[in-house]
TORDOZA-692392 format. One record per residue (C-alpha): chain; y, z, x. Coordinates in Angstrom, 1 decimal. Each point is the difference from the previous one (the first is absolute). Layout:
<node fiba="A" Y="Y" Z="Z" X="X"/>
...
% end
This chain:
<node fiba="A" Y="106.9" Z="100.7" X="80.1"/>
<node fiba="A" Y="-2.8" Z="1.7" X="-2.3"/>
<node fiba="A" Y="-1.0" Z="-1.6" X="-3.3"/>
<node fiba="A" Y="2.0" Z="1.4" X="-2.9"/>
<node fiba="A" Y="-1.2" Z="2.0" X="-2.9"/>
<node fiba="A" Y="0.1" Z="-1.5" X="-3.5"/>
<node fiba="A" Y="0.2" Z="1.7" X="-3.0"/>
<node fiba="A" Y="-1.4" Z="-2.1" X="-2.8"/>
<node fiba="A" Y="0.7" Z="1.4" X="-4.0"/>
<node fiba="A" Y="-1.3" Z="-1.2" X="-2.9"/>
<node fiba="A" Y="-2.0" Z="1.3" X="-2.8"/>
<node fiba="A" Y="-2.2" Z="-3.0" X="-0.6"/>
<node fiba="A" Y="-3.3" Z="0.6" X="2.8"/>
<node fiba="A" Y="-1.1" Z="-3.0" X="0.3"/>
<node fiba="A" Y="3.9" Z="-1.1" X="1.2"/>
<node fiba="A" Y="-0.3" Z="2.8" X="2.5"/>
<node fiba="A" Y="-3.5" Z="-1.2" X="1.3"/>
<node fiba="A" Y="1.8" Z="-3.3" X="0.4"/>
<node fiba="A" Y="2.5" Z="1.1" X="2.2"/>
<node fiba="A" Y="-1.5" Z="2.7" X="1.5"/>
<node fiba="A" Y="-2.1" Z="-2.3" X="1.5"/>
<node fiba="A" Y="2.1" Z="-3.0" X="1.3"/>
<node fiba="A" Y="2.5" Z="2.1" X="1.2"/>
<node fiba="A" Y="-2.7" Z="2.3" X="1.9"/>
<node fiba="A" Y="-1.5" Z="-3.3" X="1.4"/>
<node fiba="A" Y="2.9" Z="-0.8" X="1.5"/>
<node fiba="A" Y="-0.5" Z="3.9" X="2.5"/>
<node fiba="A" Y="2.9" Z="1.8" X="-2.6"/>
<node fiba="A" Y="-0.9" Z="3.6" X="-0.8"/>
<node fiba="A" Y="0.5" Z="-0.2" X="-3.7"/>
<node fiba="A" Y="0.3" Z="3.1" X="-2.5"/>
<node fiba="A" Y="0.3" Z="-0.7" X="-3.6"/>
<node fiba="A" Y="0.8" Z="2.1" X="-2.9"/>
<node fiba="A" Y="-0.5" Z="-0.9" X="-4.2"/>
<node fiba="A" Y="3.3" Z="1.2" X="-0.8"/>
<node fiba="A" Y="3.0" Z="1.0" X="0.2"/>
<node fiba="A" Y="0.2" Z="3.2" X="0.8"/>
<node fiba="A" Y="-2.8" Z="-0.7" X="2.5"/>
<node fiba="A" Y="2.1" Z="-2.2" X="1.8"/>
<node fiba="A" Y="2.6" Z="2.1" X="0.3"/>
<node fiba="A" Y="-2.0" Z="2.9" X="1.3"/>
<node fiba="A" Y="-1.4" Z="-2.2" X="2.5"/>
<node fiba="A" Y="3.6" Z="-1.7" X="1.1"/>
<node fiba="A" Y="0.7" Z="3.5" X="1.0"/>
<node fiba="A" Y="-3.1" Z="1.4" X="1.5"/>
<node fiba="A" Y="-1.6" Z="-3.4" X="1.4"/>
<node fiba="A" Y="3.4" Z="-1.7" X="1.2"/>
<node fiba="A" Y="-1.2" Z="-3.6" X="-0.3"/>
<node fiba="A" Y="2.2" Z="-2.8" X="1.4"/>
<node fiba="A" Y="-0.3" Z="-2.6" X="-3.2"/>
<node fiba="A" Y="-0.9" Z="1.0" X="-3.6"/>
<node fiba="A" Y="-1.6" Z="-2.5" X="-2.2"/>
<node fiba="A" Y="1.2" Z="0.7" X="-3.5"/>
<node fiba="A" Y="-1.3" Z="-0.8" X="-3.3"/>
<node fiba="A" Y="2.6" Z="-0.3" X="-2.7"/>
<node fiba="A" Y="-1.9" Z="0.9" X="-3.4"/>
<node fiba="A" Y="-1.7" Z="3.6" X="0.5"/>
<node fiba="A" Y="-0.6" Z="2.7" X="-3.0"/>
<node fiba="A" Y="1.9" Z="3.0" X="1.6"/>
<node fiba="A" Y="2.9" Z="-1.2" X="2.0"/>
<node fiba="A" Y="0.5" Z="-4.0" X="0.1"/>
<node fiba="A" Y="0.6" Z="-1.5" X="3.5"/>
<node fiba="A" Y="4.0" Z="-0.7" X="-0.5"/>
<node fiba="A" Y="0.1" Z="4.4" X="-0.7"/>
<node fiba="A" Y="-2.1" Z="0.6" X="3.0"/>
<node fiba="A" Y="2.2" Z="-2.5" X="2.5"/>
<node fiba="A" Y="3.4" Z="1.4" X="-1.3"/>
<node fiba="A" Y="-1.4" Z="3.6" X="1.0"/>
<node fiba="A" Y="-1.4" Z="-1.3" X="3.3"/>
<node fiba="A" Y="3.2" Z="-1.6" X="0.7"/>
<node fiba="A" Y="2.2" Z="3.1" X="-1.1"/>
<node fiba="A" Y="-1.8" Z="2.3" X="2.4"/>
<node fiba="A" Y="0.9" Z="0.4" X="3.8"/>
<node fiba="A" Y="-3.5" Z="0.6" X="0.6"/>
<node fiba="A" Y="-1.3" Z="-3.5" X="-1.3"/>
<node fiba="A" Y="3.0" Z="-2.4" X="-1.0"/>
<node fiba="A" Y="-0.7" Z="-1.9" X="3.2"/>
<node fiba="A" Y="-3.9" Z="-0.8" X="-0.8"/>
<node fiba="A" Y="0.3" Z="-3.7" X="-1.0"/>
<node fiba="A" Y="-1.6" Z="-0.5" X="-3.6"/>
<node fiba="A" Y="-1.3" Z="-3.2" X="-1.3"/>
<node fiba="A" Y="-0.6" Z="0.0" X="-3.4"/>
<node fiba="A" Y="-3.3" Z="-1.5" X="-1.7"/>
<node fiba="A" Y="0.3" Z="-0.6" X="-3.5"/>
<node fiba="A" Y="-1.2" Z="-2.2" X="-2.8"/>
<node fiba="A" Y="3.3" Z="-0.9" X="-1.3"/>
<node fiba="A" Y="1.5" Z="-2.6" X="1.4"/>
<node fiba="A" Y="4.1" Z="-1.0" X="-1.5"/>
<node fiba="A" Y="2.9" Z="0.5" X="1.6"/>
<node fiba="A" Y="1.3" Z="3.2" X="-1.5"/>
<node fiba="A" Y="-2.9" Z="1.7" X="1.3"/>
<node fiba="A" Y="0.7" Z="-1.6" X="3.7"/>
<node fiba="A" Y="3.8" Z="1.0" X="0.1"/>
<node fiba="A" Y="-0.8" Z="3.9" X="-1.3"/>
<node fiba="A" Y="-2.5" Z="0.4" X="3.2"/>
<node fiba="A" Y="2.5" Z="-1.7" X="2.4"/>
<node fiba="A" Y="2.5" Z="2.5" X="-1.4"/>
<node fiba="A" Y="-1.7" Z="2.9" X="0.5"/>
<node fiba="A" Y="-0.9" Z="-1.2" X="3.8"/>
<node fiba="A" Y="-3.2" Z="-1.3" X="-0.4"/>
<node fiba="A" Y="-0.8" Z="-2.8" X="3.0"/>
<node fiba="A" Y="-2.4" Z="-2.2" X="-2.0"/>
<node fiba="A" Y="-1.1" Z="-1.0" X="-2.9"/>
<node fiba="A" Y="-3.4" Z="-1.3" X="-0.8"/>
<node fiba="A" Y="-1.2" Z="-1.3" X="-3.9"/>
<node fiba="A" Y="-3.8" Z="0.5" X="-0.7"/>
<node fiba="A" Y="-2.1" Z="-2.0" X="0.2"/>
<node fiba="A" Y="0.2" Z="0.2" X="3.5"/>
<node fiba="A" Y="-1.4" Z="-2.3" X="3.2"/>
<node fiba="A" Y="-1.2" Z="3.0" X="2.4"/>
<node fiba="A" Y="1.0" Z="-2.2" X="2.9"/>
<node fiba="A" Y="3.4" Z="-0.6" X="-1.3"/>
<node fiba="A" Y="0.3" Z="3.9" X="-0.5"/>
<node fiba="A" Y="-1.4" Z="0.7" X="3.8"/>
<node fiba="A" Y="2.9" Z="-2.5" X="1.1"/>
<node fiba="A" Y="2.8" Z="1.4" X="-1.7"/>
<node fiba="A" Y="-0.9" Z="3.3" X="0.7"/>
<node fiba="A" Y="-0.1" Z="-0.8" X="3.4"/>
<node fiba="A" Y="3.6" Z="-1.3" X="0.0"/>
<node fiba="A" Y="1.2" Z="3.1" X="-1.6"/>
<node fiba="A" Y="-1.3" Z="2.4" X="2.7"/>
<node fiba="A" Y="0.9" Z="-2.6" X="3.0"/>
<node fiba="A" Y="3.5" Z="0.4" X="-1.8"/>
<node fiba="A" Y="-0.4" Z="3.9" X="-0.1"/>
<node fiba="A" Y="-1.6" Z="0.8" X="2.9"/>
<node fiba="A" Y="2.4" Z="-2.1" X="2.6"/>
<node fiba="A" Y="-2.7" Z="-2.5" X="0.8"/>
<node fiba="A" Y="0.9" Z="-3.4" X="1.6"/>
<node fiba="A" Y="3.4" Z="0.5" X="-0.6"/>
<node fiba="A" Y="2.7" Z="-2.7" X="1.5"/>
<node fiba="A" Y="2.8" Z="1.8" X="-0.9"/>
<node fiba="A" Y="0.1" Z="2.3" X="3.3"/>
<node fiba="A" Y="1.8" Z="3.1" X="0.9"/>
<node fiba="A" Y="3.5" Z="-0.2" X="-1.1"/>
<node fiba="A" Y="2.9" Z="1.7" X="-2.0"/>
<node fiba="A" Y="1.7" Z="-2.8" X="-1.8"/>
<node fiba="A" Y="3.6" Z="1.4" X="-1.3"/>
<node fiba="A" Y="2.5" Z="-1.0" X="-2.6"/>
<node fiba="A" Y="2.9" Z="1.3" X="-1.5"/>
<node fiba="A" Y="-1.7" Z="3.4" X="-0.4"/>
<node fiba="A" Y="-3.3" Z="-1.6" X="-0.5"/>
<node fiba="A" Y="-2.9" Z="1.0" X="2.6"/>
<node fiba="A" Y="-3.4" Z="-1.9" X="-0.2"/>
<node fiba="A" Y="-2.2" Z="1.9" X="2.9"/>
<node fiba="A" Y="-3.2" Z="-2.9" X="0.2"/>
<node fiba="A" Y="-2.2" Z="2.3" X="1.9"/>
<node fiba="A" Y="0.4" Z="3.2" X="-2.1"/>
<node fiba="A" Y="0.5" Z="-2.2" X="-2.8"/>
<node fiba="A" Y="2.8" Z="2.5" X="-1.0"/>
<node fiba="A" Y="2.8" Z="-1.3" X="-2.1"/>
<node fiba="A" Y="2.9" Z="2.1" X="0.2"/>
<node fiba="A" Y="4.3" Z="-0.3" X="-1.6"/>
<node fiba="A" Y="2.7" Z="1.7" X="1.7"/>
<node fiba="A" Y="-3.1" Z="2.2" X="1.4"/>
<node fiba="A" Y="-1.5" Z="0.9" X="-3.1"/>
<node fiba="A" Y="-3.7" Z="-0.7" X="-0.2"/>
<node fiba="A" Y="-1.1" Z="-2.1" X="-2.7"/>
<node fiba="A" Y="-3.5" Z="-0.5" X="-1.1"/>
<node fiba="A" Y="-1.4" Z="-3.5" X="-0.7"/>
<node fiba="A" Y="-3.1" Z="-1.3" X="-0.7"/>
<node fiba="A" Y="-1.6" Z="-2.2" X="2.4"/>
<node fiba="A" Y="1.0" Z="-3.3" X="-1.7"/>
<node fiba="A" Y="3.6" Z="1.6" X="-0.9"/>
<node fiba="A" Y="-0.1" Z="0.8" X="3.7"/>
<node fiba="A" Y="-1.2" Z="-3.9" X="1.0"/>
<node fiba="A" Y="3.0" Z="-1.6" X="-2.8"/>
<node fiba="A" Y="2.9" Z="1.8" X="1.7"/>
<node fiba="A" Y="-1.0" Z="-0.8" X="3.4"/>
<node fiba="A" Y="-0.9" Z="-3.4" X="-0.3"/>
<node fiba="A" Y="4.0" Z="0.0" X="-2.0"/>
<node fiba="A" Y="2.1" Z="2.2" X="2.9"/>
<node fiba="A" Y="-2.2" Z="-2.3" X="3.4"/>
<node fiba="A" Y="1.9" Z="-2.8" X="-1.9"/>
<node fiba="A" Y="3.3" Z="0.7" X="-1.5"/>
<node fiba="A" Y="1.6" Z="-2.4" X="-2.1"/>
<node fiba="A" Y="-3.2" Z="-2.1" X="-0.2"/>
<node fiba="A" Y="-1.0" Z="-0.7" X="-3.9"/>
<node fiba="A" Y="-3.8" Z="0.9" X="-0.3"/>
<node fiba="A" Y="-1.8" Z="-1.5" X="-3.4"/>
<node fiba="A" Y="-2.0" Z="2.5" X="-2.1"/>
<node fiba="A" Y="-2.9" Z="-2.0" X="1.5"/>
<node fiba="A" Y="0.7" Z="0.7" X="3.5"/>
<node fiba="A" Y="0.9" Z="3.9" X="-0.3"/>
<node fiba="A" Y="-3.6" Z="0.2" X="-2.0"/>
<node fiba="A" Y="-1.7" Z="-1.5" X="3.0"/>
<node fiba="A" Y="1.5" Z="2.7" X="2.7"/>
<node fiba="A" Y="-0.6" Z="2.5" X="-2.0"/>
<node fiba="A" Y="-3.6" Z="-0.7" X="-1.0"/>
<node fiba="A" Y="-1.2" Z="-3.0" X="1.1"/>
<node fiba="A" Y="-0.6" Z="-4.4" X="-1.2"/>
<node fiba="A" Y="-3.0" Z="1.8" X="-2.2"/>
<node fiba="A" Y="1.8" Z="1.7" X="-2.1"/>
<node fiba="A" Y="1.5" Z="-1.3" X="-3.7"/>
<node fiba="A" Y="2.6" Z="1.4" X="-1.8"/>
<node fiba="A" Y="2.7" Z="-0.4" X="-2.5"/>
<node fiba="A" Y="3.3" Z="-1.0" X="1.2"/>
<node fiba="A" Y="1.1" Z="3.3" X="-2.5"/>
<node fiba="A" Y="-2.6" Z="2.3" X="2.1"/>
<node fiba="A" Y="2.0" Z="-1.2" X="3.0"/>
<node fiba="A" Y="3.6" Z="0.9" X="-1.6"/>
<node fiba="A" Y="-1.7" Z="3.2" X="-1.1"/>
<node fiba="A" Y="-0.7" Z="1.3" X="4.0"/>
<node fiba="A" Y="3.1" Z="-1.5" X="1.2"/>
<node fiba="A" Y="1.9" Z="2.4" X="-3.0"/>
<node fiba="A" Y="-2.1" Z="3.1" X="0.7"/>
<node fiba="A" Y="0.5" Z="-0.4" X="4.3"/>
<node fiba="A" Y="4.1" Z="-0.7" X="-0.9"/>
<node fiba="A" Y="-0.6" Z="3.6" X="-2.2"/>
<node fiba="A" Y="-1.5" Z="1.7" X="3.0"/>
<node fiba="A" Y="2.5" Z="-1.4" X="2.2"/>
<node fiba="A" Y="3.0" Z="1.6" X="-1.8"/>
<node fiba="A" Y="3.1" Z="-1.5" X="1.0"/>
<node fiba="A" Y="-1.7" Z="-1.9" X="2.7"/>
<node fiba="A" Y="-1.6" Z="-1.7" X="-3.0"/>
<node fiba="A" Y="2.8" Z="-2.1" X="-0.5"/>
<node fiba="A" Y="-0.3" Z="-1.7" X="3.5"/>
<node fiba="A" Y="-2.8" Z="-2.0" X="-1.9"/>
<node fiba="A" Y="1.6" Z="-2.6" X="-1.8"/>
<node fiba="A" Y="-1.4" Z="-2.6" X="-2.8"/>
<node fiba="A" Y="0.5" Z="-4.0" X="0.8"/>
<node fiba="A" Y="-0.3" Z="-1.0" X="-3.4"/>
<node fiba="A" Y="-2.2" Z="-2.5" X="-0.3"/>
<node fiba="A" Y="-1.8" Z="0.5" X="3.0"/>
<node fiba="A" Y="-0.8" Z="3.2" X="1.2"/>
<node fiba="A" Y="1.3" Z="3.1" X="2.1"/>
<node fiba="A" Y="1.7" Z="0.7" X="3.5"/>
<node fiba="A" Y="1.7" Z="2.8" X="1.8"/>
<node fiba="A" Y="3.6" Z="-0.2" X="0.2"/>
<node fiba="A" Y="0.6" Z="2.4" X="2.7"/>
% end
């Protein structure tokens, strides 16, 4: 498989020099832009397969440019990880909401960055999957591993990746309880750290794009979530 193109955005140079050159030292073809209506222009024209996002940007902040990326056809499945200075957790939850697929506080370790930005696109792109071709079904509820389609009484519903990884990890094992911890780890990975209110926060936004389905997710208080189904 070729190397993927990254599009690095932030308005600070000498942050773009940084990771323009440790990503491009690890043979990615990188494109950057200062803004944000540079990155959108290039979303669309360049197609790159991860976006690197800074948050804090004169024009259009970060969490504007991802909730236009993720409400067009054309881009909403480019996986975004957002680079930012701020660091709490409301600022954490509003990216996961509007589908962002990592979060990263400044200051940064460019070797951490390289590694999770390498999880997100071996999550994207299919690579060294387990989870093999198959169309696991119930009670209305399709989860096509392969396609990574998810899809209710044949409706198609978009996910996000890690919205796609929660609800399959849930419907392979139906009535198992999953902690908070665990689900995080499927979805993204041991490395990452986050709130156990982040977590609630993607399980209520995946039972919203579920629709009825959504309520085949169920809360063990206490505990965590399964799939009751």
């Amino acid at each position: 498989m070729s190397k993927a193109r990254i599009l690095i955005v932030d308005d600070e140079e000498d942050i773009l020099e940084l990771l323009r050159y440790n990503i491009s030292k690890e043979g990615y073809d990188v494109i950057s832009a200062e803004n944000g209506e540079g990155c959108l222009k290039l979303a669309h024209s360049h197609t790159p397969d991860l976006i690197i996002l800074d948050l804090m940007m004169p024009d259009i902040d970060g969490l504007d440019v991802c909730k236009r990326l993720k409400k067009e056809d054309e881009t909403k499945s480019i996986p975004v990880i957002m680079l930012t200075a701020k660091g709490t957790e409301s600022d954490i939850i509003v990216g996961l909401e509007l589908g962002a697929d990592d979060y990263i506080a400044k200051p940064f370790s460019p070797k951490v960055l390289v590694a999770r930005m390498k999880s997100v696109l071996r999550r994207s792109r299919g690579d060294g999957s387990e989870n093999g071709d198959e169309v696991i079904k119930r009670s209305g509820l399709s989860v096509d591993t392969s396609g990574r389609e998810v899809k209710f009484n044949g409706a198609k519903i978009d996910l996000t990746y890690s919205e796609f990884e929660i609800i399959l990890l849930l419907i392979k094992n139906p009535g198992r309880v999953f902690s908070r911890k665990q689900i995080m780890t499927a979805a993204r990975g041991d490395d990452y750290l986050v709130t156990e209110r982040a977590m609630d926060v993607q399980i209520v936004n995946l039972r919203k794009k579920l629709g009825e389905a959504g309520e085949l997710i169920k809360t063990v208080r206490g505990v965590g979530y399964k799939f009751n189904g």
